[in-house]
C-alpha positions as CSV (number, residue, x, y, z in Angstrom):
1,X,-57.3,-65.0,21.3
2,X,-59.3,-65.0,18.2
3,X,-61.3,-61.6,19.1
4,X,-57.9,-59.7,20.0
5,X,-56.8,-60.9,16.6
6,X,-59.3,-59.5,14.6
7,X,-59.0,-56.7,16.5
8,X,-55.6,-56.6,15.6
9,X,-56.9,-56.6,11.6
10,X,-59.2,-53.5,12.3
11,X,-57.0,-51.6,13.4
12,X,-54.6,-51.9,10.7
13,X,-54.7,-48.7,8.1
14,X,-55.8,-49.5,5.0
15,X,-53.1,-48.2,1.9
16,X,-54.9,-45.6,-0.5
17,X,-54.4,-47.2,-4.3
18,X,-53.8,-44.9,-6.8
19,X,-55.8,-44.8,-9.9
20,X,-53.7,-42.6,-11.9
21,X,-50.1,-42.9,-11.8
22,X,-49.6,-40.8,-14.8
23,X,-47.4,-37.8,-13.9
24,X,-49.7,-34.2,-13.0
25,X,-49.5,-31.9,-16.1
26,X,-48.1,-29.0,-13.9
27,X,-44.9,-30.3,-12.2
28,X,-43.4,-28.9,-9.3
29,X,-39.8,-29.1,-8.3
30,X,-38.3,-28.8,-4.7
31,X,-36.8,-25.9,-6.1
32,X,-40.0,-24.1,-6.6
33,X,-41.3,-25.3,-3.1
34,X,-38.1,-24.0,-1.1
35,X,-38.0,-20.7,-3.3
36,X,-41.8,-20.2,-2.5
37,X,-41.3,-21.0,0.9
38,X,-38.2,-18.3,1.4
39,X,-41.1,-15.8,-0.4
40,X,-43.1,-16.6,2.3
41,X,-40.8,-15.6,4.9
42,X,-40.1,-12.7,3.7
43,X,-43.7,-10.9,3.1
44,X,-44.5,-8.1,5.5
45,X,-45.9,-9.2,8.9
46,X,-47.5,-6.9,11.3
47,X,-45.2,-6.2,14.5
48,X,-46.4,-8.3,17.4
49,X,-48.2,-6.2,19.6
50,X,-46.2,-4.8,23.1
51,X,-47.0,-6.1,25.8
52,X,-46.7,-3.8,29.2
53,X,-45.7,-6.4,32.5
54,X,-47.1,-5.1,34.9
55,X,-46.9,-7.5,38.0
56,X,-44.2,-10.0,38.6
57,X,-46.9,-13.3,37.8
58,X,-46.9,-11.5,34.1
59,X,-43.0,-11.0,34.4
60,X,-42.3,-14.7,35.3
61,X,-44.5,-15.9,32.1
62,X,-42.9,-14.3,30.3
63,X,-39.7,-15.8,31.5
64,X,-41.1,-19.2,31.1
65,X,-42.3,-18.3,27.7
66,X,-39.0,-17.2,26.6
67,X,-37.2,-19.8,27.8
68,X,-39.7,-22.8,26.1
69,X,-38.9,-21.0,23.3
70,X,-35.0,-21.0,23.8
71,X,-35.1,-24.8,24.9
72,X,-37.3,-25.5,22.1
73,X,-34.7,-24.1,19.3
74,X,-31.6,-25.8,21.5
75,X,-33.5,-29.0,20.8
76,X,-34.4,-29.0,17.3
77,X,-30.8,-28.8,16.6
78,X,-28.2,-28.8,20.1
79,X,-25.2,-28.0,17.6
80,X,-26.0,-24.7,16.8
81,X,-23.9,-22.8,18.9
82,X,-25.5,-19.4,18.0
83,X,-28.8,-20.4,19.9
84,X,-26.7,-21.6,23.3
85,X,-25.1,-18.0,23.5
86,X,-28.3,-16.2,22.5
87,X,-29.4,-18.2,25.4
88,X,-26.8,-17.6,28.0
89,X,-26.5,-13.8,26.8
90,X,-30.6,-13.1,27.6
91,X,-30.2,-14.8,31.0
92,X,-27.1,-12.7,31.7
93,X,-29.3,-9.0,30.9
94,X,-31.5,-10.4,33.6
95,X,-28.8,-11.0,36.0
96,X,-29.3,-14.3,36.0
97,X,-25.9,-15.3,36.3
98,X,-26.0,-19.1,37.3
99,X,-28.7,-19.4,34.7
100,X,-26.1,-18.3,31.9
101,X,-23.5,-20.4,33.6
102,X,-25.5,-23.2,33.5
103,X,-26.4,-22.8,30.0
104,X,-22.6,-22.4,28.4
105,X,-21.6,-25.7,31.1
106,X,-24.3,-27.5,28.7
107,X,-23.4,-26.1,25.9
108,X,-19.4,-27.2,26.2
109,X,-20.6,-30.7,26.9
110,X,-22.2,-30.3,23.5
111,X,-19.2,-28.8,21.5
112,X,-15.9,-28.1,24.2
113,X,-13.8,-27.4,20.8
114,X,-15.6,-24.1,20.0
115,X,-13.2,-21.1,20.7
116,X,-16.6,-18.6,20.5
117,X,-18.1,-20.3,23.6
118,X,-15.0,-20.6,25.9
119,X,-14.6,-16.4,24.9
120,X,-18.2,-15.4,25.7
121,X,-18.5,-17.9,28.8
122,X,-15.2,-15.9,30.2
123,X,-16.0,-12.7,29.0
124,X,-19.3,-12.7,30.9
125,X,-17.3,-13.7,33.9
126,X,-15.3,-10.7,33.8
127,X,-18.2,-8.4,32.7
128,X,-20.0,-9.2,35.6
129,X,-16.4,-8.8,38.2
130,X,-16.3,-13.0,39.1
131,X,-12.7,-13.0,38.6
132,X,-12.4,-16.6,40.3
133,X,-14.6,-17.8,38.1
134,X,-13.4,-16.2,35.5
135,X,-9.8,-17.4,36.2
136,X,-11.5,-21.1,36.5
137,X,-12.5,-20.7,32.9
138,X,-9.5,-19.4,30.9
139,X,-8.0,-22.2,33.0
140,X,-9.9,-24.9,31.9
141,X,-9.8,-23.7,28.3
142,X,-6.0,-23.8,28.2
143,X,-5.8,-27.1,29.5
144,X,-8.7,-28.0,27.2
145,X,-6.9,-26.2,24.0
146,X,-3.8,-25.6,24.1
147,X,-3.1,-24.4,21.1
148,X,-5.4,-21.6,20.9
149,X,-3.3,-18.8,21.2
150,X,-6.1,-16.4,22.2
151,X,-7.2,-18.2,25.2
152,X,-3.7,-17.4,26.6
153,X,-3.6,-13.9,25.9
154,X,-7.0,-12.9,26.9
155,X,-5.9,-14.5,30.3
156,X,-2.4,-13.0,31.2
157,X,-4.0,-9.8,30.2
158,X,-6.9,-9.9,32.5
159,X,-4.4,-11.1,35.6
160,X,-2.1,-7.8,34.3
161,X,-5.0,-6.0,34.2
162,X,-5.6,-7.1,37.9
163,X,-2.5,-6.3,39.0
164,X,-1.8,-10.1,39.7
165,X,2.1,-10.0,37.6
166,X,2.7,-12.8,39.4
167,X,0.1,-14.7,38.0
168,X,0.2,-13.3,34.9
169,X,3.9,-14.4,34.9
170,X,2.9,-17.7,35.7
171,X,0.2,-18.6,32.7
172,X,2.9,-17.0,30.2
173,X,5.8,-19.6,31.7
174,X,2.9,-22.6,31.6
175,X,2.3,-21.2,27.6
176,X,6.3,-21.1,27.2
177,X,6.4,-24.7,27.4
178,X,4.1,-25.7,24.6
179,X,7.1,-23.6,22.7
180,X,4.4,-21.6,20.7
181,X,5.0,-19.3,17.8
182,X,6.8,-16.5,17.7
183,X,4.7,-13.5,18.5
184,X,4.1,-15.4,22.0
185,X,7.6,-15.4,23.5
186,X,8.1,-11.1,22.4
187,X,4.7,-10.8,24.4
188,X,6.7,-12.4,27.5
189,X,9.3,-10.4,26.9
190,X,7.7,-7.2,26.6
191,X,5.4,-8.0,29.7
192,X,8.4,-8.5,31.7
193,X,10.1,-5.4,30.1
194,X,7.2,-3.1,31.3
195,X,8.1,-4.1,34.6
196,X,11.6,-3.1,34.0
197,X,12.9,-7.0,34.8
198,X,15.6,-6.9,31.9
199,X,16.9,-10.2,34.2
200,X,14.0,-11.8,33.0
201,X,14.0,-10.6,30.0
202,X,17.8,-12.1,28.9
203,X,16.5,-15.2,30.7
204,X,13.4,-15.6,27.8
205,X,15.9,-14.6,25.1
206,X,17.6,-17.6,25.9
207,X,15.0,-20.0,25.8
208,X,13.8,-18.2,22.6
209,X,16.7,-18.4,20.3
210,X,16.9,-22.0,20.9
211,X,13.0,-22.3,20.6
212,X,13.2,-20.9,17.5
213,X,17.0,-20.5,16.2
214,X,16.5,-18.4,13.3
215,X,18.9,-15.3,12.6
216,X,16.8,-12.6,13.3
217,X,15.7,-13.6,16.6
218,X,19.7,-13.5,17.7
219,X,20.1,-9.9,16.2
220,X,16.9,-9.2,18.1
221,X,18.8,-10.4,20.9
222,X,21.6,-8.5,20.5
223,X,19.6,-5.1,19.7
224,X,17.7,-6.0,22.9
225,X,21.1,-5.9,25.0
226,X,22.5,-3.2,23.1
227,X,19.4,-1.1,23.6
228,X,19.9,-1.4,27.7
229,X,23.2,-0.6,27.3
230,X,24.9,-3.9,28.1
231,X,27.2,-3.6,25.4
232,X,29.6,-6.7,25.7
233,X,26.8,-8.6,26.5
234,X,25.6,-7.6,22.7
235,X,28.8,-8.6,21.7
236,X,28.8,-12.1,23.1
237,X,25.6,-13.0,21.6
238,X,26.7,-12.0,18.2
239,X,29.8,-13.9,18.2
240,X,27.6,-16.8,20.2
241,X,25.4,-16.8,16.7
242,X,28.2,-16.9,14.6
243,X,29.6,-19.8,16.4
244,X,25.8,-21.1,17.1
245,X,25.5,-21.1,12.6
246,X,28.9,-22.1,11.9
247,X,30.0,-22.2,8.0
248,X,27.5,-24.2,7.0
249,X,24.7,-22.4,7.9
250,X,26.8,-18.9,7.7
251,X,24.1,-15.5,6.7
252,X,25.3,-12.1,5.6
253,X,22.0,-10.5,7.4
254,X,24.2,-11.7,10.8
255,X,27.3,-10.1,9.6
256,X,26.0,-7.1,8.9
257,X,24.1,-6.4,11.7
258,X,27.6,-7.5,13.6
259,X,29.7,-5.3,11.9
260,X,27.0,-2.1,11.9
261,X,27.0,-2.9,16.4
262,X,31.1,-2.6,16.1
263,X,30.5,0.5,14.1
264,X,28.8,2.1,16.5
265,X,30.6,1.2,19.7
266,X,33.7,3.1,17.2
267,X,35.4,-0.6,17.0
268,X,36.3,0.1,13.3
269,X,38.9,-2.3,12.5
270,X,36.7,-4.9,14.3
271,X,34.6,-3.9,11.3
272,X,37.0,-4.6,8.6
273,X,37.9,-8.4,10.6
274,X,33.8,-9.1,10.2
275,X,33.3,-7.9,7.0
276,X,36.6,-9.8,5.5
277,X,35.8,-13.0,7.5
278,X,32.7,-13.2,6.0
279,X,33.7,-12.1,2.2
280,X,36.1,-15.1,2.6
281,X,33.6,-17.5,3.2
282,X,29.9,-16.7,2.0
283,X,29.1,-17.2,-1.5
284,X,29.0,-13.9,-4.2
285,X,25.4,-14.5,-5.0
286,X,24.3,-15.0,-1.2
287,X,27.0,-11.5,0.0
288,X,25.6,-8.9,-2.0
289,X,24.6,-6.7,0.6
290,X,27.4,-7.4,3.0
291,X,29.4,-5.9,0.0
292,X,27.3,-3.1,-0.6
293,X,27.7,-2.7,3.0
294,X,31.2,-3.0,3.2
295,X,31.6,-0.7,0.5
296,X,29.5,1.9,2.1
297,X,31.8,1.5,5.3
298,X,34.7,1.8,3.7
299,X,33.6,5.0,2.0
300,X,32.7,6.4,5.4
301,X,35.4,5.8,7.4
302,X,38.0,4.4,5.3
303,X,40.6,4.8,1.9
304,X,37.8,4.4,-0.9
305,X,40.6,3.4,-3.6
306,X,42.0,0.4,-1.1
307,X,38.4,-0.7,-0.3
308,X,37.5,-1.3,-3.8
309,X,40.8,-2.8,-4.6
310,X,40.2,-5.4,-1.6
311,X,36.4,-6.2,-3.1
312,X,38.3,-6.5,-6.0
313,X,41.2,-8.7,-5.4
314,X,38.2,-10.9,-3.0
315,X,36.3,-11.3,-6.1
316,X,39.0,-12.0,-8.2
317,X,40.2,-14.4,-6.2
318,X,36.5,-16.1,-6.0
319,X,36.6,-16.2,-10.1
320,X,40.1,-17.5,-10.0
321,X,38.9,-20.4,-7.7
322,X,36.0,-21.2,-10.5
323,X,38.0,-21.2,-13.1
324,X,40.6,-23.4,-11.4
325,X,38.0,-25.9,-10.9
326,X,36.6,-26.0,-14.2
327,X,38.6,-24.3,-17.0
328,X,35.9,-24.7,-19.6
329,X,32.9,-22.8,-17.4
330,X,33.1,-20.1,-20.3
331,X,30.3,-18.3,-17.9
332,X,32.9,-17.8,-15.0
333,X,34.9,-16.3,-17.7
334,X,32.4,-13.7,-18.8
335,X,32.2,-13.0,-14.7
336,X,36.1,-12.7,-14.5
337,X,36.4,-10.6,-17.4
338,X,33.7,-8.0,-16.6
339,X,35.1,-7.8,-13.1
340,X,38.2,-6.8,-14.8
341,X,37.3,-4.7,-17.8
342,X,35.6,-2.2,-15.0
343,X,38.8,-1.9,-13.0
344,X,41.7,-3.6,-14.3
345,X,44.5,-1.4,-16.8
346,X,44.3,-3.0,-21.1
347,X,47.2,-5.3,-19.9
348,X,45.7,-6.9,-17.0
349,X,42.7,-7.5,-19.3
350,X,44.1,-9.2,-21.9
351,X,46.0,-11.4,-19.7
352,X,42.8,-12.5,-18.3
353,X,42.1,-13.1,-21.9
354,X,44.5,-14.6,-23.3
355,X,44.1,-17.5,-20.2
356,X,40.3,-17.8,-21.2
357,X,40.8,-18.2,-24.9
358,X,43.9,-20.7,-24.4
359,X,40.4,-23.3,-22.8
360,X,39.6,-24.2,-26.8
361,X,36.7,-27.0,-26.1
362,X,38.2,-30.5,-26.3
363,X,34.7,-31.9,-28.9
364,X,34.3,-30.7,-32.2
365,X,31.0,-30.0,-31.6
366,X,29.0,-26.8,-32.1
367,X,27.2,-27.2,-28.9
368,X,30.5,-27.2,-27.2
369,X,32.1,-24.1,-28.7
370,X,28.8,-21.7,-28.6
371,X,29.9,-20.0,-25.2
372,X,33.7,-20.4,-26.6
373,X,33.1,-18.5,-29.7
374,X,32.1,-15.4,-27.8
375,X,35.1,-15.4,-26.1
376,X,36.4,-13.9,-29.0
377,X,34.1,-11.7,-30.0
378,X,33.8,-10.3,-26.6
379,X,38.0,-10.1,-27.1
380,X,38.1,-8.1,-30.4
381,X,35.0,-5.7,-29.3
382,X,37.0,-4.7,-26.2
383,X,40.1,-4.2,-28.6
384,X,37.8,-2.0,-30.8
385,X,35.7,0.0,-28.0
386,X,37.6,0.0,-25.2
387,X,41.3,-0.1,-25.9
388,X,40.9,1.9,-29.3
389,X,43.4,-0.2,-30.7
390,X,41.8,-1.5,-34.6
391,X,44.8,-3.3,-35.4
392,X,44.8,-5.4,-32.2
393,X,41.3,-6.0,-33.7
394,X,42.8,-7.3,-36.9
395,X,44.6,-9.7,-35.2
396,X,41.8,-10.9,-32.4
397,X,39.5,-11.9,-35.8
398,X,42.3,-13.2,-37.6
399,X,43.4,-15.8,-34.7
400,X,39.8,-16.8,-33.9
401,X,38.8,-17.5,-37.9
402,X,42.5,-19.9,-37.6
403,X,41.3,-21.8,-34.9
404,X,37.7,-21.6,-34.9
405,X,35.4,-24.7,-37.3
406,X,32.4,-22.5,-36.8
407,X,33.5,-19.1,-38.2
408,X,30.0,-18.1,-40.2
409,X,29.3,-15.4,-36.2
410,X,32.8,-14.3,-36.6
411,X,33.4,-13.4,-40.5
412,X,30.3,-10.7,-39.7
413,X,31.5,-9.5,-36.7
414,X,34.8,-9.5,-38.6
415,X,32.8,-7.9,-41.9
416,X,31.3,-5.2,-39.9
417,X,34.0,-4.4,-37.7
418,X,35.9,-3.5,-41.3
419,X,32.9,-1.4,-42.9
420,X,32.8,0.7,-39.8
421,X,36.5,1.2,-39.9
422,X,35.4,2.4,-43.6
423,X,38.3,-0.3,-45.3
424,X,36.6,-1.0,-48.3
425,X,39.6,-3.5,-49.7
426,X,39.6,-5.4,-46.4
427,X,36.2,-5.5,-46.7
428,X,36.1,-7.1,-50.4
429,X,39.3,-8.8,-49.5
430,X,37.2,-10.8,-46.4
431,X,34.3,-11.1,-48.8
432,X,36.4,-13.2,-51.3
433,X,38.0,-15.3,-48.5
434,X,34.4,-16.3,-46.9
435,X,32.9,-17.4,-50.5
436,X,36.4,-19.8,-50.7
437,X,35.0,-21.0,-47.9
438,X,31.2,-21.0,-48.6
439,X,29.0,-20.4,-51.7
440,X,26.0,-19.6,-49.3
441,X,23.7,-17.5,-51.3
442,X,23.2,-14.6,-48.4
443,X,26.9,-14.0,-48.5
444,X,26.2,-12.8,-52.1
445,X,23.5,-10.8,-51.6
446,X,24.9,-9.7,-48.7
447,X,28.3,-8.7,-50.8
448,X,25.9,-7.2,-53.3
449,X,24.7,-4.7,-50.6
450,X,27.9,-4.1,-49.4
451,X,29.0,-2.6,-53.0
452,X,25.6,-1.2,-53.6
453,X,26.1,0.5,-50.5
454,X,29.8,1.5,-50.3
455,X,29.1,4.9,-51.9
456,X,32.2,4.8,-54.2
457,X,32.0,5.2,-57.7
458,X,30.9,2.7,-60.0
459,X,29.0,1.1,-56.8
460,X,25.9,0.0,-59.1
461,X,27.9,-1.7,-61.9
462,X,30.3,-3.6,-59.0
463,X,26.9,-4.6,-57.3
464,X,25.8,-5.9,-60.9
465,X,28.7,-7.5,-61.6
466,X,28.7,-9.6,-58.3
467,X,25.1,-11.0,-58.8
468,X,26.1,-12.0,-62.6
469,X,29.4,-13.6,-60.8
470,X,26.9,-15.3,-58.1
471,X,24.2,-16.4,-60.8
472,X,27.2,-18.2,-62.8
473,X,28.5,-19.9,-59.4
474,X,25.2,-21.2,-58.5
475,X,24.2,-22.7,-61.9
476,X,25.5,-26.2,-60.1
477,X,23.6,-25.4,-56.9
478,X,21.1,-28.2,-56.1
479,X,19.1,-25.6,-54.0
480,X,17.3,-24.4,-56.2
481,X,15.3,-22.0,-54.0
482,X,18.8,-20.3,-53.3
483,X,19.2,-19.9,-56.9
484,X,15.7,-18.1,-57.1
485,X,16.5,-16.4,-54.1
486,X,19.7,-14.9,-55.5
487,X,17.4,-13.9,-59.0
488,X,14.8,-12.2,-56.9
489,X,17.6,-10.0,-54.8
490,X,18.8,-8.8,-58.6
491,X,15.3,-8.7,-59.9
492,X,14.7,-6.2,-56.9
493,X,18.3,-4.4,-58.1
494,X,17.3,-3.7,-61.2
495,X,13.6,-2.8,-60.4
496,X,15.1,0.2,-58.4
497,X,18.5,1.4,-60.3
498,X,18.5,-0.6,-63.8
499,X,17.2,0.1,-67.1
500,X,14.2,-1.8,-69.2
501,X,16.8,-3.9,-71.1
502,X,18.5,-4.5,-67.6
503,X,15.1,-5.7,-66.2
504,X,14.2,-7.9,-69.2
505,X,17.7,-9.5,-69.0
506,X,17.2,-10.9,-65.3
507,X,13.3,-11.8,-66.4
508,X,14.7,-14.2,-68.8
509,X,16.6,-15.8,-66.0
510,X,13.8,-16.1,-64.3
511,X,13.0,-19.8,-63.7
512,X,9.4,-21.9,-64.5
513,X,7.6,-23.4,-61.8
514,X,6.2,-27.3,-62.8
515,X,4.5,-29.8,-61.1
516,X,6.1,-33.1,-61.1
517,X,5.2,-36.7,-60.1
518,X,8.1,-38.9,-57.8
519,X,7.6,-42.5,-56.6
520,X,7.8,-42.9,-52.8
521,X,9.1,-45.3,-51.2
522,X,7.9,-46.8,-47.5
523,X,10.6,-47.0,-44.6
524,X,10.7,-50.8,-45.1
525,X,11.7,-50.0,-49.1
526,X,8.2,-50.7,-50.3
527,X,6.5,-49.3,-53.1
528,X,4.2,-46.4,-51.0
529,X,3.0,-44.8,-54.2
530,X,3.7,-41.6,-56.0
531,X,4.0,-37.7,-54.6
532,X,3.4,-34.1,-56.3
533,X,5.8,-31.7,-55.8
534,X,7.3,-28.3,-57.8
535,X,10.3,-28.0,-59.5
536,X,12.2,-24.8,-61.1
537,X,13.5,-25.6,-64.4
538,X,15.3,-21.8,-65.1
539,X,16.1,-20.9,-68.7
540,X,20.1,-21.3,-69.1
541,X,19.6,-25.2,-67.8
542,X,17.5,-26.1,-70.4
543,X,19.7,-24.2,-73.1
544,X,22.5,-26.8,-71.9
545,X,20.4,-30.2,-71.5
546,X,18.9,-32.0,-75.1
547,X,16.2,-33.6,-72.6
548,X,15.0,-29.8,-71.5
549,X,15.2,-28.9,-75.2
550,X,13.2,-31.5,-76.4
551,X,10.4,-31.4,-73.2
552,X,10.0,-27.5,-74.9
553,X,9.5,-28.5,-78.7
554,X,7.2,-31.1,-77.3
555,X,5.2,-28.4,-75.2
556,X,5.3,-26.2,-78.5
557,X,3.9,-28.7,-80.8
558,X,1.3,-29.6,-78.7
559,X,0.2,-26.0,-78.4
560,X,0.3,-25.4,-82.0
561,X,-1.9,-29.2,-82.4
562,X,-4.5,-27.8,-80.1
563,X,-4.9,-24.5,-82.4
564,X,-4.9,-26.3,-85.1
565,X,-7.7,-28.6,-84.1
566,X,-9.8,-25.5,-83.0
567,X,-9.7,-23.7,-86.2
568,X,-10.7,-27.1,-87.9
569,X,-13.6,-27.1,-85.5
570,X,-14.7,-23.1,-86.7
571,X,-13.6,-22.2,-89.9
572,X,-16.4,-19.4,-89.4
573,X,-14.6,-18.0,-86.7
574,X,-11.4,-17.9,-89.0
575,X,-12.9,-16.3,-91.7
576,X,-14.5,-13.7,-89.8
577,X,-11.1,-12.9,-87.9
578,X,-9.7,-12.4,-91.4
579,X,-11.9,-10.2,-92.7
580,X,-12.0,-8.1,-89.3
């Protein structure tokens, strides 16, 4: 027991100990060893030499070499699939057919869920004519993968291709039952079709708009039954789909395609029912093109003025509906009113409104009247473009600046509708009735321009006179940046049409930017320190204020101290400006 044990101890390795542990001085990374090793692979290596068989004991080495080397690569790694066909495909281009088959049975026990085998496994099959066992495998990889829509294809086409139809029939009713997509059930169809079994045919229909209920596949129905002639059998499936959808789930693609088969067969006033049953009950947005449709109908075989007075009257009554329901949805409104305008005589129009205008929004709030207030405008611009009536105009911008709180988009409409009718009194007139209203320094200016640019005579010294009139108003203004504003505007006047003593008159006016000191207080009314900001004291203020007046005799004797103090500092300098 002893002996065996130290035998035991000799024949235990000894470990290697390192001396240096210190990392080498040229590190290498695996990186660097892959990369070198992909270098390696790819230097230039002399062909192998050929090698002439010449007796079948050299043929069947050769065999058993190639096939070591096959089984060798399948078991380094069994879940490459590449090396299994590579396999199979060699024993096949030696006719070793039950080699190969034996090789793609051991490969599906390794992966059964790979599509490539189950194809090249058949495929061989049928290469080599063993349609049984061919047949054996699409089989098995149906029942295996269902799903796999090109195992069922490949195998009703090879049974067609043998002339089995009845068989071929067969797989496409077993695929039929896993309901698969789309494309599946037209192939049924069209193999049965090439066989001129129409029967059939209706009989997959059938089952295939119930598989897969969408509207297209009834029209296809339909065209299918038109197309052989069965004309009332087209019929019925249309009005089966339009029952099938209901008015829930109603589509104006259906309709259309309905009421185009009626046109055909000649069934016009069929045609009109379709197209008005579905007008009545489909949305605007979701009908356009069973309008255009219509329309296009209409035009062909029908009175064009009567058609487009239907479409209107249908849409009319649509808006009508909408603005029964809500009064205040300004944007069915705008809908109504455009429908109208484009078709309707002036009265009709204003009518329409007239109705809208009478929905004034119940909260005095701007957010409210914003779609309101357009109302109006829209209103006097058809007046003014359309009906080519300006006094009507008058009246549409008089009513609205009665009733409306927010008039500032309305007096310029109003303002520019006037300078375009070239009223220059109305004008100044609505001018003077906006700054009752509102000293807002761009409705000077903006009166300033209008003189400026009215053309008449005297237009410069009317533009002059309204910025002195502005710059008198605005002397209270606590903006003072408006106030500036409106000096700049003249300044720019004057720059262009007045003289030098104009010019140096609205300079004086001009006001002097300081820098000031505020406290500031916190949000909880604590002292938070003081601020900087700039202030414009202008000329005329501090003629008025003694506090202003005294701040600039304060500024003035300081100045002169501080020139006094550096003349006291170099009398040489001021005697040698004096005698210069």
């Amino acid at each position: 027991m002893a002996a065996s044990t130290a035998a035991g101890k000799q024949r235990i390795p000894k470990v290697a100990k390192v001396k240096n542990k210190a990392p080498a001085e040229v590190q290498i990374t695996a990186e660097q060893l892959l990369r070198e090793a992909k270098e390696r692979e790819l230097e230039l290596l002399p062909p192998p030499p050929q090698q002439k068989i010449t007796d079948e004991e050299e043929l069947n080495d050769y065999k058993l070499r190639k096939r070591k080397t096959f089984e060798d690569n399948i078991r380094k790694n069994r879940t490459v699939i590449s090396n299994w066909i590579k396999y199979a495909q060699w024993e096949e281009s030696l006719k070793e057919i039950q080699r190969a088959r034996s090789i793609y049975e051991r490969a599906l026990d390794v992966d059964y869920r790979n599509i490539t085998l189950w194809l090249k496994y058949a495929e061989m099959e049928m290469k080599n004519r063993q349609v049984n066992h061919a047949r054996n495998i699409w089989d098995r990889a149906i029942t295996t993968l269902p799903r796999v829509n090109q195992f069922w294809y490949k195998y009703t086409y090879m049974e067609e291709m043998l002339g089995n139809v009845a068989g071929a029939r067969q797989v496409f009713e077993r695929w039929m039952e896993w309901q698969p997509e789309e494309q599946a059930w037209h192939s049924y169809i069209n193999f049965e079709l090439r066989y001129k079994e129409v029967d059939r045919a209706r009989t997959i229909y059938e089952r295939f708009v119930l598989v897969h209920p969408d509207v297209k596949n009834w029209i296809k129905y339909a065209r299918f039954e038109e197309k052989h002639g069965y004309f009332a059998h087209a019929r019925k499936v249309y009005e089966r789909a339009v029952e099938f959808f209901g008015d829930e789930h109603m589509d104006e693609r259906l309709y259309v395609a309905f009421a185009k088969f009626e046109e055909n067969q000649k069934e016009f006033e069929r045609v009109r029912v379709i197209y008005k049953y579905a007008l009545d009950r489909i949305s605007k947005q979701e009908a356009q093109e069973l309008f255009k449709n219509y329309t296009i109908f209409e035009k062909k075989f029908g009175d064009r003025r009567g058609i487009e007075d239907i479409i209107v009257s249908k849409r009319r009554f649509q808006y009508e509906e909408e603005v029964k329901a809500n009064p205040h949805n300004y944007d069915a409104w705008f809908d109504y009113l455009r429908l109208v305008e484009s078709d309707a005589e002036a009265e009709t129009v204003r009518e329409v409104y007239e109705r809208a205008i009478a929905n004034v929004p119940p909260i005095q709030e701007k957010r409210h009247w914003k779609r309101y207030i357009y109302l109006w405008v829209n209103y006097a611009l058809y007046e003014e473009l359309e009906a080519k009536d300006p006094e009507r105009t008058r009246q549409v911008y008089q009513a609205s600046l009665e009733l409306i709180p927010h008039k500032k988009v309305l007096w310029k409409s109003y303002i520019d509708f006037e300078i375009e009718q070239e009223e220059t009194e109305r004008t100044r007139n609505l001018y003077r009735r906006l700054l009752q209203r509102t000293q807002h320094v761009k409705v000077w200016i903006s009166f300033a321009q209008f003189e400026l640019s009215s053309g008449k005579e005297g237009s410069l010294a009317k533009c002059r006179q309204i910025y002195e009139e502005a710059n008198k108003t605005m002397r209270n203004c606590e903006e003072k940046e408006e106030r500036l504003m409106l000096l700049e505007s003249w300044r720019s006047f004057e720059d262009e049409f007045g003289t030098t003593s104009d010019k140096e008159r609205v300079d004086k006016l001009m006001p002097e930017k300081v820098k000031k000191r505020r406290k500031v207080q916190a949000d909880d009314g604590s002292d938070a320190g003081w601020e900087e900001y700039y202030d414009y004291i202008f000329p005329e203020d501090a003629a008025n204020q003694p506090n202003l007046k005294l701040l600039a005799m304060a500024k003035l004797w300081k100045k002169q101290q501080q020139e006094k103090e550096a003349a006291e500092q170099d009398p040489d300098k001021d005697i040698d400006e004096s005698e210069s």
